[in-house]
C-alpha atoms as a printed R data frame, in Angstrom:
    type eleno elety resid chain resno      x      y       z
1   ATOM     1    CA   UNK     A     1  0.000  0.000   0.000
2   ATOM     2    CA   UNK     A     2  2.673  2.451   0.962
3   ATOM     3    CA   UNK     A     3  4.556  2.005  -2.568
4   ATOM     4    CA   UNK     A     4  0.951  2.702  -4.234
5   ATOM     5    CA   UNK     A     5  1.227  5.675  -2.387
6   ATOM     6    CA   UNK     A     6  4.278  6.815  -3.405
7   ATOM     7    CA   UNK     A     7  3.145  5.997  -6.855
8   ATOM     8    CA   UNK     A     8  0.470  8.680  -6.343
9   ATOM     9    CA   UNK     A     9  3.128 11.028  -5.709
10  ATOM    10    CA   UNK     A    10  5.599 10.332  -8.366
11  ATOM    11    CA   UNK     A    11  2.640 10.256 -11.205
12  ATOM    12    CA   UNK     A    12  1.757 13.431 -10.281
13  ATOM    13    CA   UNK     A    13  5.046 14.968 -10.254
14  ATOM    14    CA   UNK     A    14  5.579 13.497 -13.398
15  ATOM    15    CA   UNK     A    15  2.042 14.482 -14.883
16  ATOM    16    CA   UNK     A    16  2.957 17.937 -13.602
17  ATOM    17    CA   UNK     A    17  6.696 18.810 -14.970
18  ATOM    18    CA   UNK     A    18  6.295 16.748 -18.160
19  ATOM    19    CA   UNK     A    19  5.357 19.555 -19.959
20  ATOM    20    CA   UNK     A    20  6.587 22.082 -18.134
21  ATOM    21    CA   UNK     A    21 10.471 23.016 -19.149
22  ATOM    22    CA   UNK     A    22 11.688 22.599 -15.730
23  ATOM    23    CA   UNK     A    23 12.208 18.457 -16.261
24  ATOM    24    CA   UNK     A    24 10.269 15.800 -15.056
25  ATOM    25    CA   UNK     A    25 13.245 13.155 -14.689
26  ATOM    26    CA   UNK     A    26 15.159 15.411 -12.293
27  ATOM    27    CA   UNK     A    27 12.098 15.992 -10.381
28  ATOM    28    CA   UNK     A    28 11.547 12.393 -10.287
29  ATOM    29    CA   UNK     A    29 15.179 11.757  -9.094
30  ATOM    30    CA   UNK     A    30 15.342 15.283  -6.446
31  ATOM    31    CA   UNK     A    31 12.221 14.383  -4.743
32  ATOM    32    CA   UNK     A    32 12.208 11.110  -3.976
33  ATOM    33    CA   UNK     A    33 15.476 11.342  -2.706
34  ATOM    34    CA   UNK     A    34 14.107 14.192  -0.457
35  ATOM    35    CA   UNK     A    35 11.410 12.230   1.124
36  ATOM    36    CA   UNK     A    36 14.168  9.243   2.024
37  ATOM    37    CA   UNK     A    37 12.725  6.900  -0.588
38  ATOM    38    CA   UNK     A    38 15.564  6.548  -2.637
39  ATOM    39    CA   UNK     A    39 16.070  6.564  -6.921
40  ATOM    40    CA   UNK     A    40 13.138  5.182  -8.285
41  ATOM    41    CA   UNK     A    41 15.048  4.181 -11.255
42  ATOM    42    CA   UNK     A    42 15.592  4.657 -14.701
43  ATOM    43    CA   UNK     A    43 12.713  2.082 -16.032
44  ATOM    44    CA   UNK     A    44 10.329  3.512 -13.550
45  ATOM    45    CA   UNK     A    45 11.192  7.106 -15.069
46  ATOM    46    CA   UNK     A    46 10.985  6.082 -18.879
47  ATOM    47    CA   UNK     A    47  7.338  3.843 -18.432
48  ATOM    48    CA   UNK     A    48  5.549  6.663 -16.334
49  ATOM    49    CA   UNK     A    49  6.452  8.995 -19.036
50  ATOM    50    CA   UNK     A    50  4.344  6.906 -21.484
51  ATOM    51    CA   UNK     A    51  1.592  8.077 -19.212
52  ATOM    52    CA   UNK     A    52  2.071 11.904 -20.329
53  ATOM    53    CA   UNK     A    53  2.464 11.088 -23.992
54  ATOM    54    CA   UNK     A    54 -0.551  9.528 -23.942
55  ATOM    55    CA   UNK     A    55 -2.013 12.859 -22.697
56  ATOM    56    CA   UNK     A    56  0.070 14.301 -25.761
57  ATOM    57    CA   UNK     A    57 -1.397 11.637 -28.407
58  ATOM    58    CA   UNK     A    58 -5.007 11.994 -27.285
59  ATOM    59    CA   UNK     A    59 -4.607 16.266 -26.638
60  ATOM    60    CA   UNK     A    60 -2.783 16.760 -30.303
61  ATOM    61    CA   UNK     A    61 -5.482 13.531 -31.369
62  ATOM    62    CA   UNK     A    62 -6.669 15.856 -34.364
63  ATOM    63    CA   UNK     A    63 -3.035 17.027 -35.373
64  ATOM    64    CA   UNK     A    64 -1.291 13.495 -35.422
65  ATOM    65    CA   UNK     A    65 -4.589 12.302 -37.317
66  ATOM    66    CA   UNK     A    66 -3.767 14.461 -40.044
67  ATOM    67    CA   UNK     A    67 -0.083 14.728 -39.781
68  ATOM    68    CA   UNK     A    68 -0.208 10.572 -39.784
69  ATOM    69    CA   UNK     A    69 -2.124 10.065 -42.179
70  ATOM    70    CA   UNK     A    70 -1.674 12.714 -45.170
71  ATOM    71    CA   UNK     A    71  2.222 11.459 -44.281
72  ATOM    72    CA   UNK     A    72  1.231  7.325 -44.916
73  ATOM    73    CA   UNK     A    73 -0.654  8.301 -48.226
74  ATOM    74    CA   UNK     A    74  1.870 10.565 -48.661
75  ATOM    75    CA   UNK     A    75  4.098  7.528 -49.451
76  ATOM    76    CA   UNK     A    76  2.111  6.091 -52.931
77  ATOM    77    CA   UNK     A    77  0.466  9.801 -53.587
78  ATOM    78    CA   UNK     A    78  3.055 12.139 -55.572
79  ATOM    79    CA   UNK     A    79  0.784 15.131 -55.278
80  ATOM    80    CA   UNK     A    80  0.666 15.060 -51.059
81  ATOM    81    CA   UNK     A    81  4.922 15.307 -50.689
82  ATOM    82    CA   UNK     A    82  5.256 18.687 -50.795
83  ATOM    83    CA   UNK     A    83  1.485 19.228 -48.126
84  ATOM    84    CA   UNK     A    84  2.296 20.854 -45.183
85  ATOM    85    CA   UNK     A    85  1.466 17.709 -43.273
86  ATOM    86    CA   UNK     A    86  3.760 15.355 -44.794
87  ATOM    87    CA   UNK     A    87  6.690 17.719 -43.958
88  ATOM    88    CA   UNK     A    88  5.547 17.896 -40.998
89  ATOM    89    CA   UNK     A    89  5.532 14.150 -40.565
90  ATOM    90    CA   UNK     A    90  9.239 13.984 -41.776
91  ATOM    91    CA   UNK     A    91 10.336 16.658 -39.565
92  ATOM    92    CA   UNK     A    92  9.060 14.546 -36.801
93  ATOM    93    CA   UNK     A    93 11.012 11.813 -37.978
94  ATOM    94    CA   UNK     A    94 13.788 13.363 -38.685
95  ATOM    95    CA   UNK     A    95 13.965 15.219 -35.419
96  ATOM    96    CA   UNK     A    96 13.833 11.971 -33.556
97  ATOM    97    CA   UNK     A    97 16.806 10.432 -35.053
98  ATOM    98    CA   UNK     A    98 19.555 11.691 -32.675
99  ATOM    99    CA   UNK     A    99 17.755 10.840 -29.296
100 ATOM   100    CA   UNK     A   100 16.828  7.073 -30.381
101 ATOM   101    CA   UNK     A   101 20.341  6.543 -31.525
102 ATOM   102    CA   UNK     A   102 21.853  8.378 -28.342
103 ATOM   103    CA   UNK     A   103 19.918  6.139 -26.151
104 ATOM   104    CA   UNK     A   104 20.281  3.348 -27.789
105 ATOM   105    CA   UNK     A   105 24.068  3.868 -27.384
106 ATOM   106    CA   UNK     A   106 24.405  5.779 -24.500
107 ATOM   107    CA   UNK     A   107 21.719  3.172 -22.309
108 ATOM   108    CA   UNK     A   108 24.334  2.245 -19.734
109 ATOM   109    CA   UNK     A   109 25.487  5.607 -18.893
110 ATOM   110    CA   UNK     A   110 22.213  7.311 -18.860
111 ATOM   111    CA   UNK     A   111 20.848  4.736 -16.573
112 ATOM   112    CA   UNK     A   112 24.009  5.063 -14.519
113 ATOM   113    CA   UNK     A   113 25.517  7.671 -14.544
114 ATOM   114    CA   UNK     A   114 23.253 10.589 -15.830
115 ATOM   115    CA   UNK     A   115 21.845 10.200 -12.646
116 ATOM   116    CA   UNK     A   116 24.261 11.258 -10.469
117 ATOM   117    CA   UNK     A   117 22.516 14.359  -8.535
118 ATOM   118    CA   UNK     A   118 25.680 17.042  -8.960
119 ATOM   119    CA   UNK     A   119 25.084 16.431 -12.617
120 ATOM   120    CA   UNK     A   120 20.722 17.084 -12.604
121 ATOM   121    CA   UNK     A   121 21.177 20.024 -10.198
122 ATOM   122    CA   UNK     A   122 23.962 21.138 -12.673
123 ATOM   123    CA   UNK     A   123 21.820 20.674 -15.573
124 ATOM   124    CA   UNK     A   124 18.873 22.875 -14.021
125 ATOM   125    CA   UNK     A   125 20.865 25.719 -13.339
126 ATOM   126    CA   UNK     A   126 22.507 25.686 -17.328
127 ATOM   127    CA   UNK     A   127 19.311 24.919 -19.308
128 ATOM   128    CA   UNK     A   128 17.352 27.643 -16.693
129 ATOM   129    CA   UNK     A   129 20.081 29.774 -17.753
130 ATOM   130    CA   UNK     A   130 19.669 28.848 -21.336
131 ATOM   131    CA   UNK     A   131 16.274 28.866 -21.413
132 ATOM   132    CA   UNK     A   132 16.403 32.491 -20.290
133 ATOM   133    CA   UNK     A   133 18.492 33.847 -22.684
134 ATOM   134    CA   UNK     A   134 16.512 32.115 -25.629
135 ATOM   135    CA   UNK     A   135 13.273 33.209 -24.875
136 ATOM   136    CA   UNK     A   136 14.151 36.982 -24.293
137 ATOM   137    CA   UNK     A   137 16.233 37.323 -27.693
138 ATOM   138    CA   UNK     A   138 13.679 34.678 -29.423
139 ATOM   139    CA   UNK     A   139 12.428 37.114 -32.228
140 ATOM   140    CA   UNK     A   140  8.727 35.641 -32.288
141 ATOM   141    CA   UNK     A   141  8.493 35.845 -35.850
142 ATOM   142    CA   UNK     A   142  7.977 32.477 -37.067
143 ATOM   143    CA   UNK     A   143  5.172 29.912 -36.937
144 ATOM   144    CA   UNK     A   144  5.330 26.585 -36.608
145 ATOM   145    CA   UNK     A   145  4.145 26.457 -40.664
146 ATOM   146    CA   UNK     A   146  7.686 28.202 -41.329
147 ATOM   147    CA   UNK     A   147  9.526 24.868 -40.375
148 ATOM   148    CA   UNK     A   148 12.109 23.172 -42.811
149 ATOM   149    CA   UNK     A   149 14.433 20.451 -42.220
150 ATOM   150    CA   UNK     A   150 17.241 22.264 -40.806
151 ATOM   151    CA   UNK     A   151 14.967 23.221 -38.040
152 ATOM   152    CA   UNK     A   152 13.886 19.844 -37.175
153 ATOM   153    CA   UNK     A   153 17.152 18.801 -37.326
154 ATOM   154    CA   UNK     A   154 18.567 21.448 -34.788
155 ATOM   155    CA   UNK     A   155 15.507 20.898 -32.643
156 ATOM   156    CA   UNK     A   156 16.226 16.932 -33.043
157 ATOM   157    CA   UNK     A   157 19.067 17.520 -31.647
158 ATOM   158    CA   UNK     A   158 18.484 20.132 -29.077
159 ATOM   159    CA   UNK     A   159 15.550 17.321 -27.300
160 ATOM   160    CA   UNK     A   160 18.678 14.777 -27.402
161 ATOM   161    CA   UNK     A   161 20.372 16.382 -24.540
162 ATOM   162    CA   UNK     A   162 17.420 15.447 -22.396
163 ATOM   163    CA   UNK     A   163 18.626 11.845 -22.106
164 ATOM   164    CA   UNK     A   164 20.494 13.944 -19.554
165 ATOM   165    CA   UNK     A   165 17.995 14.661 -16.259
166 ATOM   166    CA   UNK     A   166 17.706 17.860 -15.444
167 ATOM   167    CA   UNK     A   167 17.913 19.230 -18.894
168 ATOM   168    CA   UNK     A   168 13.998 18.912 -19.658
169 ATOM   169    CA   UNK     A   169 13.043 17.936 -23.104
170 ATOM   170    CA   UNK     A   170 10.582 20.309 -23.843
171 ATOM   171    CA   UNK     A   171 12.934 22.719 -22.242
172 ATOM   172    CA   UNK     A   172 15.655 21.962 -24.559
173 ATOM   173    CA   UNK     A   173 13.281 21.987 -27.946
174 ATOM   174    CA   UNK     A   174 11.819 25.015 -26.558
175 ATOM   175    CA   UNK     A   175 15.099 26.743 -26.227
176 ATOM   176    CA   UNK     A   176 16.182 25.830 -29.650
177 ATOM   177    CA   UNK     A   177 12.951 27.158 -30.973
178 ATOM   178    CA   UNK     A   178 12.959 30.222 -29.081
179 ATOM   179    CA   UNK     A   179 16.837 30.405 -30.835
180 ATOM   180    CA   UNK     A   180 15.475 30.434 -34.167
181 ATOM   181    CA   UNK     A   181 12.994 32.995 -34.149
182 ATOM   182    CA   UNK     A   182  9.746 30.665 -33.492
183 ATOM   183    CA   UNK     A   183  7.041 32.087 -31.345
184 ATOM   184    CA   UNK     A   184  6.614 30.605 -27.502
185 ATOM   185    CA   UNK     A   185  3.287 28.864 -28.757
186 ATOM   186    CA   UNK     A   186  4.636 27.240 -31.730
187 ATOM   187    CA   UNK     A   187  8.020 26.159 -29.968
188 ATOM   188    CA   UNK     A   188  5.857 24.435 -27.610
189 ATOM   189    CA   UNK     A   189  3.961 22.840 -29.369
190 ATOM   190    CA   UNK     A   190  6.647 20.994 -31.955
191 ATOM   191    CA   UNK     A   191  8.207 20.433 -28.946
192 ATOM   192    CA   UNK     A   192  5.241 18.157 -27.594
193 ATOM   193    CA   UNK     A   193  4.463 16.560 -31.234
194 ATOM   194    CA   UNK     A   194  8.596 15.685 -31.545
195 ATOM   195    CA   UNK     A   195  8.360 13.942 -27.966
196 ATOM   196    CA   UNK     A   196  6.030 11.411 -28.514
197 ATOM   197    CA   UNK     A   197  8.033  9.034 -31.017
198 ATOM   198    CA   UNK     A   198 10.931  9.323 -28.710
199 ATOM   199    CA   UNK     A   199  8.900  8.947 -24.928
200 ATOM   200    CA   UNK     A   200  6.882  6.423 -26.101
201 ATOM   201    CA   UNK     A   201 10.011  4.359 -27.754
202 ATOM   202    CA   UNK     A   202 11.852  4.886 -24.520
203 ATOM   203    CA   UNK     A   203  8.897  3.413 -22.536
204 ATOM   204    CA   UNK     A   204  8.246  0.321 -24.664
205 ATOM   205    CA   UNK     A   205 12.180  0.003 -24.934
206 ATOM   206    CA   UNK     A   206 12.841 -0.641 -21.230
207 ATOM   207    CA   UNK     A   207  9.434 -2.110 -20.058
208 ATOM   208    CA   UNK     A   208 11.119 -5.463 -19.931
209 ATOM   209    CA   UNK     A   209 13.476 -3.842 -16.959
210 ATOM   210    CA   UNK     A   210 10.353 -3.035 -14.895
211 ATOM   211    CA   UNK     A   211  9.719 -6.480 -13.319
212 ATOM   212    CA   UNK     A   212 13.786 -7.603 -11.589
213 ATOM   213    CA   UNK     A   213 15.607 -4.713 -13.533
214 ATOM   214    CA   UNK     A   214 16.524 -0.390 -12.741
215 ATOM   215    CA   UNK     A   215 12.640 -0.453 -11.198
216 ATOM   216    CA   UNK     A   216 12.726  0.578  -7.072
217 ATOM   217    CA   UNK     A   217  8.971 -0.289  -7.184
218 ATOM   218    CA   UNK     A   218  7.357 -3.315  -9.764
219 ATOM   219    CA   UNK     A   219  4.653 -3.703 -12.023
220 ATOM   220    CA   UNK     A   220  1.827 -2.435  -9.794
221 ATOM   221    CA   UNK     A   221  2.796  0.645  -8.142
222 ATOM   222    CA   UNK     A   222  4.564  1.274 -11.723
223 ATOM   223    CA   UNK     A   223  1.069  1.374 -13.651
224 ATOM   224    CA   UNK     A   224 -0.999  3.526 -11.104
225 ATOM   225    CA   UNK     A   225  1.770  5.863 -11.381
226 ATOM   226    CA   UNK     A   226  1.159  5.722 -15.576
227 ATOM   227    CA   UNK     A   227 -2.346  6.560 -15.499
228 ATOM   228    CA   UNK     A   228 -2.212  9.842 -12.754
229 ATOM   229    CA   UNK     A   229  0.558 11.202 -14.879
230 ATOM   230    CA   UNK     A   230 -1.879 10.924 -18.010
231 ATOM   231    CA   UNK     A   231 -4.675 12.516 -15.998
232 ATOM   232    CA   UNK     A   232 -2.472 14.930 -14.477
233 ATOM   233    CA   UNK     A   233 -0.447 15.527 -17.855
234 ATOM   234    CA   UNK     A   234 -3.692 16.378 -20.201
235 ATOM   235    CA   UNK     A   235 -4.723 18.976 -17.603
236 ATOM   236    CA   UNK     A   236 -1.003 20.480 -17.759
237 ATOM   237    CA   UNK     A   237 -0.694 20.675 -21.362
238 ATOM   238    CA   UNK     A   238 -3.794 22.532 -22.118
239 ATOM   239    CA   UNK     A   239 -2.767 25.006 -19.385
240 ATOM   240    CA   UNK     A   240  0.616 25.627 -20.851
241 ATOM   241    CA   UNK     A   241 -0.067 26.201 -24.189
242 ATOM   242    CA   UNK     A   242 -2.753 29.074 -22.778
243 ATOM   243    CA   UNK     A   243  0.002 30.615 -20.648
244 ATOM   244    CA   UNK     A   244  3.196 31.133 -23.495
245 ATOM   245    CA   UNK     A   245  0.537 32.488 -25.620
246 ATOM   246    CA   UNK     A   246  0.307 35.788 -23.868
247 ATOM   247    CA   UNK     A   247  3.584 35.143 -21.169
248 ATOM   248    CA   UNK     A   248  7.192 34.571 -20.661
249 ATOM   249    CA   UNK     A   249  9.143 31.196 -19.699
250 ATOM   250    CA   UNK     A   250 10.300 33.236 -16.435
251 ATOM   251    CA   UNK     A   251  8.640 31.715 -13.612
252 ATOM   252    CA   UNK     A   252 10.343 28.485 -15.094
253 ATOM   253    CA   UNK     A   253 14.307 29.716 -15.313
254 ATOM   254    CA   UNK     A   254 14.017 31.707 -11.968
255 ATOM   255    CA   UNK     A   255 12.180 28.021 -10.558
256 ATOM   256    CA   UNK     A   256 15.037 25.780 -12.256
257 ATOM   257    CA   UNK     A   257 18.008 28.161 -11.253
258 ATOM   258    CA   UNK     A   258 16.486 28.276  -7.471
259 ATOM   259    CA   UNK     A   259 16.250 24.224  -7.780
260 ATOM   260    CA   UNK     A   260 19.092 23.723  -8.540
261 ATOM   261    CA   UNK     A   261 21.007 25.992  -6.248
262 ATOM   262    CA   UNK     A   262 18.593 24.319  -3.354
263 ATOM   263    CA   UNK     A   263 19.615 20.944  -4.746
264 ATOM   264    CA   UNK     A   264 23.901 21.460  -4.722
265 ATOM   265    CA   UNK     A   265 23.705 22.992  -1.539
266 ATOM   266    CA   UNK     A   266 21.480 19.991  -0.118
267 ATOM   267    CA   UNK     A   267 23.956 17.915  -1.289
268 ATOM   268    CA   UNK     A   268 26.813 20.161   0.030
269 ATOM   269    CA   UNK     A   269 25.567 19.658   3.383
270 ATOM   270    CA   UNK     A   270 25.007 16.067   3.409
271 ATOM   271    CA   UNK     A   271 21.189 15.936   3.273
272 ATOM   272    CA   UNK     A   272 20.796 14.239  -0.255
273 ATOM   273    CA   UNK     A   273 23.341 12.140  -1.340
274 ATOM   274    CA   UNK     A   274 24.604 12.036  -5.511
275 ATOM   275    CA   UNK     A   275 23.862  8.661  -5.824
276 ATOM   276    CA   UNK     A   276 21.657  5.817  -4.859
């Protein structure tokens, strides 16, 4: 009962930051440390998340109908190649190439590693920092119609440094965007659309480690934490996408930065230890 509990917690921290660019996996690996229950684990981290994009797929349900689907006929339909929604559909592709191979490769270390808590507090405080300085010289003069595939590329690459806690994926994307001139709504909301290939692939890819593998909690406790996130999650995205379309990312850098500060001098002082 107690670990159900917990789950509660954890599903809606992660339903809650998910979207957010203030990252979900360092919350996930602060927290719980904070309240003595230890690293919930890399597996545990990755399968909850499927619980957000889940919110994403059925939020965006009309988007990635279209995008999906004018992109598949796309395939035996000359005429549709050059629609805005088969681009779109390669971008997404495209831009999900360098976090799949990353994490294929870089598996060990992320699970290991990664999580070391100097590096996630570390993280919070850069990417605030970053975040900051994208969003107040971000020009706001592009949609999210002006895309091409150097964009998706850059922004590809940009969500690949999230396999690092503490660096946020949307966070990252957003950033990027924000660096090339795209307005705060449409940043955010290729930033959602590029997650879901790679969350969801990340999920399936280390469900088999939930039952004896980098899991602190099992099947059970693993799955009610899945569906709060999801219920949590759809609430937080349609709130977010209301707020950057008439306000800054502030509240978010000056919330990382303070985070992160509050997490290296925990650690300074004994009270949370780097690693599990």
């Amino acid at each position: 009962m107690w670990d159900l509990l917990k789950a509660v917690v954890l599903g809606t921290l992660q339903g809650l930051t998910e979207f957010l660019p203030i990252s979900s996996s360092a919350h996930l690996r602060i927290y719980p440390e904070l309240f003595g229950w230890g690293d919930p684990g890399a597996a545990f981290t990755a399968v909850v998340q499927i619980g957000t994009e889940l919110a994403v797929l059925i939020y965006f349900r009309k988007d990635i109908w279209t995008i999906g689907s004018t992109w598949t006929r796309s395939l035996w339909k000359p005429e549709l190649r050059g629609h805005r929604d088969t681009r779109m559909g390669w971008y997404i592709i495209v831009g999900s190439l360098p976090i799949v191979v990353l994490g294929i490769a870089l598996k060990d270390i992320i699970e290991r590693d990664f999580r070391n808590l100097w590096i996630v507090a570390t993280m919070l405080v850069v990417m605030g920092v970053v975040l900051g300085i994208a969003d107040r010289v971000g020009r706001n003069a592009r949609t999210i119609d002006s895309l091409g595939l150097k964009e998706a590329v850059l922004l590809g690459c940009a969500q690949a440094m999230a396999l690092i806690p503490g660096v946020s994926r949307s966070g990252a994307t957003i950033s990027m965007g924000r660096l090339l001139g795209f307005e705060r709504e449409a940043a955010t909301r290729f930033a959602f659309l590029l997650a879901i290939p790679a969350v969801v692939g990340a999920g399936l890819f280390t469900l088999p480690d939930i039952p004896n593998g980098d899991n602190a909690y099992g099947w059970g406790p693993t799955l009610v934490a899945t569906v709060v996130s999801f219920v949590v999650g759809y609430a937080a995205i349609a709130w977010l996408l209301r707020y950057v379309s008439t306000r800054s990312y502030t509240p978010f850098v000056v919330y990382r930065i303070a985070l992160g500060l509050a997490t290296m001098g925990l650690l300074g002082l004994g009270v949370l230890t780097a690693t599990s």
